[in-house]
PDB file of N, CA, C and O in Angstrom:
ATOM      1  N   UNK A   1       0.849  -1.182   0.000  1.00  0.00           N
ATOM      2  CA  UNK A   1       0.000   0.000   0.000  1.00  0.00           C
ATOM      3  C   UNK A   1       0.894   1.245   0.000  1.00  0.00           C
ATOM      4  O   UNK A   1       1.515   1.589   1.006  1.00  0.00           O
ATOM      5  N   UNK A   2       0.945   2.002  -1.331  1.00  0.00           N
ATOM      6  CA  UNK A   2       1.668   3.320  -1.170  1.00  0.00           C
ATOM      7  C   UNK A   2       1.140   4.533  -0.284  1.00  0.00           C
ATOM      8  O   UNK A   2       0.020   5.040  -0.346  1.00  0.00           O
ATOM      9  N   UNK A   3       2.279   4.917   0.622  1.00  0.00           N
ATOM     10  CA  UNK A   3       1.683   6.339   1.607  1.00  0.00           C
ATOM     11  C   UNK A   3       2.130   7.253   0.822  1.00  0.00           C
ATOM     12  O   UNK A   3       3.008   6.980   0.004  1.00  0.00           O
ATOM     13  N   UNK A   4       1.625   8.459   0.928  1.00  0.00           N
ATOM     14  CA  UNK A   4       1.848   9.570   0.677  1.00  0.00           C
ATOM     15  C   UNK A   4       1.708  10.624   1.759  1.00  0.00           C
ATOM     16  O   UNK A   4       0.939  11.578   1.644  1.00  0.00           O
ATOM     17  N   UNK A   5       2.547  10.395   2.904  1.00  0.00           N
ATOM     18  CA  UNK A   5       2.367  11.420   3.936  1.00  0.00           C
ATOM     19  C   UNK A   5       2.705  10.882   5.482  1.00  0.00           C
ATOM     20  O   UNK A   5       2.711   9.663   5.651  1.00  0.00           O
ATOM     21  N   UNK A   6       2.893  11.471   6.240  1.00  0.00           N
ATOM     22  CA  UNK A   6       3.343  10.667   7.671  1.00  0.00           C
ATOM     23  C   UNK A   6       2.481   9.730   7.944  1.00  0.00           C
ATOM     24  O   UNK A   6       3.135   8.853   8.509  1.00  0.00           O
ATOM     25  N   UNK A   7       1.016   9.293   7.845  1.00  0.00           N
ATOM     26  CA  UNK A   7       0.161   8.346   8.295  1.00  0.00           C
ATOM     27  C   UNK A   7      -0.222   7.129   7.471  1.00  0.00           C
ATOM     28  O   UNK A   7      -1.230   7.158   6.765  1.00  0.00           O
ATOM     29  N   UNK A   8       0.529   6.105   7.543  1.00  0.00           N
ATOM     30  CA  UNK A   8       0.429   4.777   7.108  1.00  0.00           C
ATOM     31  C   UNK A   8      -0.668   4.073   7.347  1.00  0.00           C
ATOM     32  O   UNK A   8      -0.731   3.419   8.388  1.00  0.00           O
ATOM     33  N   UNK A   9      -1.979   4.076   6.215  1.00  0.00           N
ATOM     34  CA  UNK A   9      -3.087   3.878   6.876  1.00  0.00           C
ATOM     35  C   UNK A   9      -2.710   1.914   7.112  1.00  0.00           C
ATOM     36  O   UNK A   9      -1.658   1.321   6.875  1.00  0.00           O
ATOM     37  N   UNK A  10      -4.040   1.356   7.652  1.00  0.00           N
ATOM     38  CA  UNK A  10      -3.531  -0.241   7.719  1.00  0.00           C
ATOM     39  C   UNK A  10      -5.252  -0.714   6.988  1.00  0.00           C
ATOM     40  O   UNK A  10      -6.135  -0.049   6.447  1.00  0.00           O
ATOM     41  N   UNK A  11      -5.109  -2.120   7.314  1.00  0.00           N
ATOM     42  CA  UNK A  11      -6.001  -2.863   6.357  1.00  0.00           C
ATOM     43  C   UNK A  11      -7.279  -2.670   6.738  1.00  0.00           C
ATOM     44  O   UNK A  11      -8.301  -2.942   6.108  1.00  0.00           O
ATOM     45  N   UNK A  12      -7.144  -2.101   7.991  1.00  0.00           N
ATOM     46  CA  UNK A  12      -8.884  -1.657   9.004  1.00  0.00           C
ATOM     47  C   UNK A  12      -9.076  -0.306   8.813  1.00  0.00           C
ATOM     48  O   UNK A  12      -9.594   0.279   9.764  1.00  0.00           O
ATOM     49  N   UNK A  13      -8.757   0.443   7.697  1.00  0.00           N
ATOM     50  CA  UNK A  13      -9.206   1.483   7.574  1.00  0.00           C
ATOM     51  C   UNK A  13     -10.262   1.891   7.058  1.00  0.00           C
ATOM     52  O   UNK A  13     -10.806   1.242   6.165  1.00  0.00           O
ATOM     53  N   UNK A  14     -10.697   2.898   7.459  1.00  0.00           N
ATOM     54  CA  UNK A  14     -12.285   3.135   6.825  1.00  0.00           C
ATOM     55  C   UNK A  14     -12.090   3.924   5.309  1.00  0.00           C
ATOM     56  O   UNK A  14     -12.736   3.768   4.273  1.00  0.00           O
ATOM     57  N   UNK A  15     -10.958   4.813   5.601  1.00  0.00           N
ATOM     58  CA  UNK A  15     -10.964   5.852   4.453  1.00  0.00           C
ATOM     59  C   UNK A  15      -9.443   5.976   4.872  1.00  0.00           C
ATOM     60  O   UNK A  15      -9.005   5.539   5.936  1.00  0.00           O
ATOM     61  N   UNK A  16      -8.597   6.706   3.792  1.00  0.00           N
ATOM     62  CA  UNK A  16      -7.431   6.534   3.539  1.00  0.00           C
ATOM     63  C   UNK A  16      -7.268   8.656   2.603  1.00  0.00           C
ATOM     64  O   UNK A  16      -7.590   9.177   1.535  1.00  0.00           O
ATOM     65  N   UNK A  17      -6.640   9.057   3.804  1.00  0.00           N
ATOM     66  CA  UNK A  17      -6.526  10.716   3.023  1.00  0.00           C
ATOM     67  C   UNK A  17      -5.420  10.669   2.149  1.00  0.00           C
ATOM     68  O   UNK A  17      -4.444   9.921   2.213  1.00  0.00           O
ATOM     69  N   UNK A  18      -5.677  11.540   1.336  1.00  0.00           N
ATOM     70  CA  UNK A  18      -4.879  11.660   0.325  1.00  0.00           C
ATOM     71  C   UNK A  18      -4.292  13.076   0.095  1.00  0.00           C
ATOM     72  O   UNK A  18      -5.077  13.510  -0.749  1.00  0.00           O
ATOM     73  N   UNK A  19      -3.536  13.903   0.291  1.00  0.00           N
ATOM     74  CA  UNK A  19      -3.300  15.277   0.442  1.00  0.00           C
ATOM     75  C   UNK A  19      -3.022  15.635  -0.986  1.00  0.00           C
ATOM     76  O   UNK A  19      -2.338  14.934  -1.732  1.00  0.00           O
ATOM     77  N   UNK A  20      -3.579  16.743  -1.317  1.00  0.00           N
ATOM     78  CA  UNK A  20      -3.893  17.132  -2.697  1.00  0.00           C
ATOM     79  C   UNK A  20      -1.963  18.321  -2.895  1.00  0.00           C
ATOM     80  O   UNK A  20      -1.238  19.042  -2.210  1.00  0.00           O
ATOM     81  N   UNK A  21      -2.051  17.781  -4.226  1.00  0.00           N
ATOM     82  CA  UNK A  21      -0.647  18.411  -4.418  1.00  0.00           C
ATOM     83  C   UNK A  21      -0.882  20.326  -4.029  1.00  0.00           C
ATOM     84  O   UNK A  21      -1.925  20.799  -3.578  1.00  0.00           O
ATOM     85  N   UNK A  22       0.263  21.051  -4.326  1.00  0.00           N
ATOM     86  CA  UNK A  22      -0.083  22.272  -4.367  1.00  0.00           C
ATOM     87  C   UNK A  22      -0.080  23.154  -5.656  1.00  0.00           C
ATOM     88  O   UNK A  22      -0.019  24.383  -5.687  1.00  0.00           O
ATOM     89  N   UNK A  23      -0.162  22.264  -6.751  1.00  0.00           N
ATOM     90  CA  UNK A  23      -0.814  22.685  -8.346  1.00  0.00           C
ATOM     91  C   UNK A  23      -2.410  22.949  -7.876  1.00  0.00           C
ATOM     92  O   UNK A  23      -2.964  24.044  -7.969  1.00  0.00           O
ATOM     93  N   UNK A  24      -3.003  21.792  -7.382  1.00  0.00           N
ATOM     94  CA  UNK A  24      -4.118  21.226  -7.358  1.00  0.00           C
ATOM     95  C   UNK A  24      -5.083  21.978  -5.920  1.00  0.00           C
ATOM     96  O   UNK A  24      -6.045  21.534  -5.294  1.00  0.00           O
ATOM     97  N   UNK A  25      -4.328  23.236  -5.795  1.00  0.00           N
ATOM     98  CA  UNK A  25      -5.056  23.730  -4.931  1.00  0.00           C
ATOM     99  C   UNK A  25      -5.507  25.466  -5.437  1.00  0.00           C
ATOM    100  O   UNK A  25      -4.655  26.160  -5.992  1.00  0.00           O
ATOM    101  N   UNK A  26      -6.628  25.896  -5.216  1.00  0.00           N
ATOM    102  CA  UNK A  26      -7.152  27.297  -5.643  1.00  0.00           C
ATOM    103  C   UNK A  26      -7.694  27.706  -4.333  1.00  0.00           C
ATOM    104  O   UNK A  26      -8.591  27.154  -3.695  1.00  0.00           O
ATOM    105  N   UNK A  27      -6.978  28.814  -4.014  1.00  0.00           N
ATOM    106  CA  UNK A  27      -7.797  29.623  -2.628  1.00  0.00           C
ATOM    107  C   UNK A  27      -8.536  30.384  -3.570  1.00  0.00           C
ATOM    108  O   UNK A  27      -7.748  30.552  -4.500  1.00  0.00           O
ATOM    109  N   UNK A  28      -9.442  30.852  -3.806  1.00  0.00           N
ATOM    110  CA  UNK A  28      -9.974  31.784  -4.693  1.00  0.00           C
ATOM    111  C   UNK A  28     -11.289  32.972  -3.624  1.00  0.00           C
ATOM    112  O   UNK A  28     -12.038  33.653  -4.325  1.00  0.00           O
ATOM    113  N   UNK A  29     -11.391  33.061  -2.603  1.00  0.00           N
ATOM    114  CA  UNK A  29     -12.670  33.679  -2.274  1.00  0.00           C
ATOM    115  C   UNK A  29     -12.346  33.441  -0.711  1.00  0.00           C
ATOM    116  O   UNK A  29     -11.351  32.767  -0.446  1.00  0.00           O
ATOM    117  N   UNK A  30     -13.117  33.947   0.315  1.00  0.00           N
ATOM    118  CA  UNK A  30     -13.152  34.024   1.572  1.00  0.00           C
ATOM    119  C   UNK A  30     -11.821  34.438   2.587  1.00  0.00           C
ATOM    120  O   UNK A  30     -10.830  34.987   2.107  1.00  0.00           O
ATOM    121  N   UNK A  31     -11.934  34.083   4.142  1.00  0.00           N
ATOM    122  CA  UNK A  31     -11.273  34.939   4.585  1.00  0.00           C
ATOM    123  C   UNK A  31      -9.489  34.259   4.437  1.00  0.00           C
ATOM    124  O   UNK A  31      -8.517  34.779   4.986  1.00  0.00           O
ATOM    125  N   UNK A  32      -9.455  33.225   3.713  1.00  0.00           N
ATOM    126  CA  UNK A  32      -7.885  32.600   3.333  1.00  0.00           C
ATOM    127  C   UNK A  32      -7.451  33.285   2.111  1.00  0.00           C
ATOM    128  O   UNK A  32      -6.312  33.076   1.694  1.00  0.00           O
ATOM    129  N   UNK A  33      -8.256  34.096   1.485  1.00  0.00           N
ATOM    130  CA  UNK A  33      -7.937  34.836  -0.011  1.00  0.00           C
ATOM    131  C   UNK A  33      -7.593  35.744   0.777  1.00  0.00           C
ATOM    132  O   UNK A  33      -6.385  35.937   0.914  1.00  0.00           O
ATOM    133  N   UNK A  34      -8.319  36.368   1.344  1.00  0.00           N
ATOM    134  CA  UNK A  34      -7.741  37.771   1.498  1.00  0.00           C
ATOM    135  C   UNK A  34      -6.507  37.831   2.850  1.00  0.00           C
ATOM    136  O   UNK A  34      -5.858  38.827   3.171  1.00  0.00           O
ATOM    137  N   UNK A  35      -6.452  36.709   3.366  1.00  0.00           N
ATOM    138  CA  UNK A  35      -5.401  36.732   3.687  1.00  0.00           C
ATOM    139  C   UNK A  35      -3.659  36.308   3.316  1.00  0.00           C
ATOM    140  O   UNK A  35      -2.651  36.365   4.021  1.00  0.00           O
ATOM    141  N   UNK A  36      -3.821  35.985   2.246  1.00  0.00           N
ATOM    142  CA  UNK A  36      -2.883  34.888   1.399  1.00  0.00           C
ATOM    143  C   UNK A  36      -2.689  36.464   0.342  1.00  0.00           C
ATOM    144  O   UNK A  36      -1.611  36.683  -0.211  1.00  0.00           O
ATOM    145  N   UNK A  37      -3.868  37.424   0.199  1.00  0.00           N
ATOM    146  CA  UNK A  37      -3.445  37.768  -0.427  1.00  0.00           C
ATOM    147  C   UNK A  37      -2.789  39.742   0.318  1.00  0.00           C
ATOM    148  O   UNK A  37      -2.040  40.519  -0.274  1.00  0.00           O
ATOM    149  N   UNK A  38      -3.257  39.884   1.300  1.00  0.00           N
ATOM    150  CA  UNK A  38      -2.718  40.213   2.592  1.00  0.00           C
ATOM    151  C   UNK A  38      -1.213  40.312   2.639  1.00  0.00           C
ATOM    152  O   UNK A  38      -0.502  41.314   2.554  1.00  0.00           O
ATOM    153  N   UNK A  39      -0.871  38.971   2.802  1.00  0.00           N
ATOM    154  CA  UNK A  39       0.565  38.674   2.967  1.00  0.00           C
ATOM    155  C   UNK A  39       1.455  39.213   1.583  1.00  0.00           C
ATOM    156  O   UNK A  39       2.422  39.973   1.537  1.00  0.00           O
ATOM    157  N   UNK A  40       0.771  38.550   0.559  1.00  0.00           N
ATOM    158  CA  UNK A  40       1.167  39.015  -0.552  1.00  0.00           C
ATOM    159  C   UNK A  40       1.837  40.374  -0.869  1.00  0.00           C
ATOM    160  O   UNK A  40       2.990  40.568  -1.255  1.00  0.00           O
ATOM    161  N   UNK A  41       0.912  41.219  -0.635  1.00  0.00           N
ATOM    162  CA  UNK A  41       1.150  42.852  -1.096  1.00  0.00           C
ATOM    163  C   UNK A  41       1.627  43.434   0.154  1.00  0.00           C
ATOM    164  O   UNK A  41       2.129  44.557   0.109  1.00  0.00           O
ATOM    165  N   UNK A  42       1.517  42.708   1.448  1.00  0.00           N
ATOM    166  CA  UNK A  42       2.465  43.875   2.531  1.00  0.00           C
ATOM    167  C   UNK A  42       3.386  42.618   3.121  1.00  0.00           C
ATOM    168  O   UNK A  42       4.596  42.829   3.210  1.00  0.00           O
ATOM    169  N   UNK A  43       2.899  41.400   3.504  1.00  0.00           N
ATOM    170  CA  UNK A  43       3.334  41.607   4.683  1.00  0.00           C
ATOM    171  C   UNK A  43       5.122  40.907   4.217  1.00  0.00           C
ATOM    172  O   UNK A  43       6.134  41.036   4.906  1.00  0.00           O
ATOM    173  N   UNK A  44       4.989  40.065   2.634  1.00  0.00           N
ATOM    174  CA  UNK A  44       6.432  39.418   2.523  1.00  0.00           C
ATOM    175  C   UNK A  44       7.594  40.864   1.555  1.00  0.00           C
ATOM    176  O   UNK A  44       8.823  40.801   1.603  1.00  0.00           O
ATOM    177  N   UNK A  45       6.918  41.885   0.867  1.00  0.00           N
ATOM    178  CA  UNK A  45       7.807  42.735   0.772  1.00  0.00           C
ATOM    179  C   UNK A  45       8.047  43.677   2.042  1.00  0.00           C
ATOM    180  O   UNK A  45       9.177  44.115   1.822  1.00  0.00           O
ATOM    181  N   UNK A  46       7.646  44.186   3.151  1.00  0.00           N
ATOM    182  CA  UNK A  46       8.380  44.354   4.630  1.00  0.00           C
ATOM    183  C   UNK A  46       8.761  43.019   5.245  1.00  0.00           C
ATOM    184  O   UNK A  46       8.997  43.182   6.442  1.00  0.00           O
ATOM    185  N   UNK A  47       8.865  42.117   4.970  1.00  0.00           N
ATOM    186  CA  UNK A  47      10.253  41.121   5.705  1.00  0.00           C
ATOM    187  C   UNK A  47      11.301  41.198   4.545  1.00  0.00           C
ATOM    188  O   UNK A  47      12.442  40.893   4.894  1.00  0.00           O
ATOM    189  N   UNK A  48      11.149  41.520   3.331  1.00  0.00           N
ATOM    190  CA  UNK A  48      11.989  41.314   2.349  1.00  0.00           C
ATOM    191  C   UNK A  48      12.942  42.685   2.365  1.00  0.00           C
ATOM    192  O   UNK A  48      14.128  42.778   2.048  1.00  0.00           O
ATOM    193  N   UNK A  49      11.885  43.876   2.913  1.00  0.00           N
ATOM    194  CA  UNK A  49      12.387  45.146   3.497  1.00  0.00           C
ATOM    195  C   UNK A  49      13.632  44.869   4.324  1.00  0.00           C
ATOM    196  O   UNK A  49      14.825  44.979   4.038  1.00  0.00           O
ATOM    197  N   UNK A  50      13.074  44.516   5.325  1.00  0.00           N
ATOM    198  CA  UNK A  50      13.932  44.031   6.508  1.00  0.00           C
ATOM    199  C   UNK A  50      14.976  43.284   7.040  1.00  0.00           C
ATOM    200  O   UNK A  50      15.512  43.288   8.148  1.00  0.00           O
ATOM    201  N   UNK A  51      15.202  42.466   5.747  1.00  0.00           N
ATOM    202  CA  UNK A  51      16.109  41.331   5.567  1.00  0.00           C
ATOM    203  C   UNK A  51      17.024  42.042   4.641  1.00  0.00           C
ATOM    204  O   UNK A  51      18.188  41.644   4.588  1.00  0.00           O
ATOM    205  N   UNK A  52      16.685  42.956   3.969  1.00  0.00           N
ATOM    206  CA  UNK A  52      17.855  43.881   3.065  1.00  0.00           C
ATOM    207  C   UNK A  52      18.366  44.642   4.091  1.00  0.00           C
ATOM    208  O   UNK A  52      19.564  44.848   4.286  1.00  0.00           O
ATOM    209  N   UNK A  53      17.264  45.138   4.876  1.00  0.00           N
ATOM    210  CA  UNK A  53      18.151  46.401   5.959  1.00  0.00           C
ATOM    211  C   UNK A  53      19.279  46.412   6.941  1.00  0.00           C
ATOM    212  O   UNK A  53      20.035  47.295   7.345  1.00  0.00           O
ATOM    213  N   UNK A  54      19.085  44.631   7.288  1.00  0.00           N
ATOM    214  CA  UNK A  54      19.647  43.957   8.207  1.00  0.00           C
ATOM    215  C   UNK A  54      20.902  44.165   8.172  1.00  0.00           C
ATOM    216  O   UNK A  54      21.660  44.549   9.062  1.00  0.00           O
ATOM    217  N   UNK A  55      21.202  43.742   6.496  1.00  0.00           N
ATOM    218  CA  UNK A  55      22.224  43.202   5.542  1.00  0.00           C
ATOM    219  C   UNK A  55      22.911  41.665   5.243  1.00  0.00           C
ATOM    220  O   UNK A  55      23.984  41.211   4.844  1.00  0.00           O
ATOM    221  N   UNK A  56      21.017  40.957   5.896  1.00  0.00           N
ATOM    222  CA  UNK A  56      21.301  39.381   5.721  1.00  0.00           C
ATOM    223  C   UNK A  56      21.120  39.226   4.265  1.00  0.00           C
ATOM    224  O   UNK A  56      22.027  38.583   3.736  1.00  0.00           O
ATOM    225  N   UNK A  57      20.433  39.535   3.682  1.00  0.00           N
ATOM    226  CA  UNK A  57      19.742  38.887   1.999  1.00  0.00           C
ATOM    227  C   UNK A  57      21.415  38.061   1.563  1.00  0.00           C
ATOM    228  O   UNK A  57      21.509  36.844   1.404  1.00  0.00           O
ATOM    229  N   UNK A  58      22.403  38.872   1.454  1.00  0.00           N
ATOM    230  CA  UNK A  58      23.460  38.245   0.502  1.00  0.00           C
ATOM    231  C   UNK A  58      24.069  36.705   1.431  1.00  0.00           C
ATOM    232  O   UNK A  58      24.873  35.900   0.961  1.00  0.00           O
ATOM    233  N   UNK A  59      23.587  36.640   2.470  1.00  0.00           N
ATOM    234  CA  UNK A  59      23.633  35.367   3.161  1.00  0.00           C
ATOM    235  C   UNK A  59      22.399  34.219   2.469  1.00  0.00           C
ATOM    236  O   UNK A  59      22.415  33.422   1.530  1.00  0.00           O
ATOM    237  N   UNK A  60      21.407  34.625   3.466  1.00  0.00           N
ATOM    238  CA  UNK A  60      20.231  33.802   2.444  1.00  0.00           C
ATOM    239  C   UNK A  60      20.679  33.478   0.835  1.00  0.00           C
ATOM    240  O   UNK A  60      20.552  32.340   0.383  1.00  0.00           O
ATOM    241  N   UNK A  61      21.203  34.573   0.037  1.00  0.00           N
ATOM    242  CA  UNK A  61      21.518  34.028  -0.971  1.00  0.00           C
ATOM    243  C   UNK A  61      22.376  32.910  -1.247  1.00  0.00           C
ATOM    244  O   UNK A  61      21.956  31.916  -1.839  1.00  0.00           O
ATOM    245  N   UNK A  62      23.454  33.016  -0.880  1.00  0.00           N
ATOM    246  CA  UNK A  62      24.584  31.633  -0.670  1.00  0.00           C
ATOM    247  C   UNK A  62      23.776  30.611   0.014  1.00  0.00           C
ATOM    248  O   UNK A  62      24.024  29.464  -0.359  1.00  0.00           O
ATOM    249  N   UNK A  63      22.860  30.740   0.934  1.00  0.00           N
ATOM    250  CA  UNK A  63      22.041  29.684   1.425  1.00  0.00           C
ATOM    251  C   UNK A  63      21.671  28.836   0.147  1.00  0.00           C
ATOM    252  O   UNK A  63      22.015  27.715  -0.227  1.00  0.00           O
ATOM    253  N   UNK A  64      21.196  29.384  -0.151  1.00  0.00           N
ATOM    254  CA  UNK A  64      19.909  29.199  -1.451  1.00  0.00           C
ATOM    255  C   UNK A  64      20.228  28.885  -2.551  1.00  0.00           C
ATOM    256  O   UNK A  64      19.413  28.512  -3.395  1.00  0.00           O
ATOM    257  N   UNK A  65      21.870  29.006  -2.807  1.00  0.00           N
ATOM    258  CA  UNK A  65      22.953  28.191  -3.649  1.00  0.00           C
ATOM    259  C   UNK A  65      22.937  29.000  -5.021  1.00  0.00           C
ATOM    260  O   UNK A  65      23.379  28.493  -6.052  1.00  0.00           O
ATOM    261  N   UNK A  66      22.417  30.251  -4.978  1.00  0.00           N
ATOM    262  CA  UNK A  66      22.845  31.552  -5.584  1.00  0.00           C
ATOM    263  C   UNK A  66      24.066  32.540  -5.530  1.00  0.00           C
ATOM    264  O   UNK A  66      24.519  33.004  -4.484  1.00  0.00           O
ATOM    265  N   UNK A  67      24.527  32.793  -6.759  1.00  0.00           N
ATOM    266  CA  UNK A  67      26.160  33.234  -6.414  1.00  0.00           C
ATOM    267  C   UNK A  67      27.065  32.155  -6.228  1.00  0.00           C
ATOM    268  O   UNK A  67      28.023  32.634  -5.621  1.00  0.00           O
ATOM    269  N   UNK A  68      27.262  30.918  -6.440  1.00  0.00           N
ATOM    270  CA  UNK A  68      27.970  30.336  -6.178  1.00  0.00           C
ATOM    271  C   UNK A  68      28.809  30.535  -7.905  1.00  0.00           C
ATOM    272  O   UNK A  68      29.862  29.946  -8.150  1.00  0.00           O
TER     273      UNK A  68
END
């Protein structure tokens, strides 16, 4: 029986979850849109602010196996 995820269902299972890829997902409407989209327009360009100001970004970059 192939898992796809930490929970190995067994032969007494009733139902067996299947976690949907993240192609296969659309927030489109309610209060996860407008928060997804929230984050979007403020809240990851002020950490992206902040991470330049620091003067970490050119770290993260070598993290991230950029510039090498």
């Amino acid at each position: 029986m192939a898992t796809n995820g930490p929970a190995v269902p067994t032969t007494q299972s009733h139902a067996i979850h299947r976690p949907l890829g993240v192609n296969q997902v659309a927030i489109t409407g309610g209060l996860l849109s407008q928060w997804q989209e929230r984050n979007r327009a403020v809240s990851i360009p002020l950490g992206m602010e902040q991470i330049e100001q620091a003067g970490s970004l050119p770290n993260l970059r070598l993290a991230a196996g950029e510039g090498r």
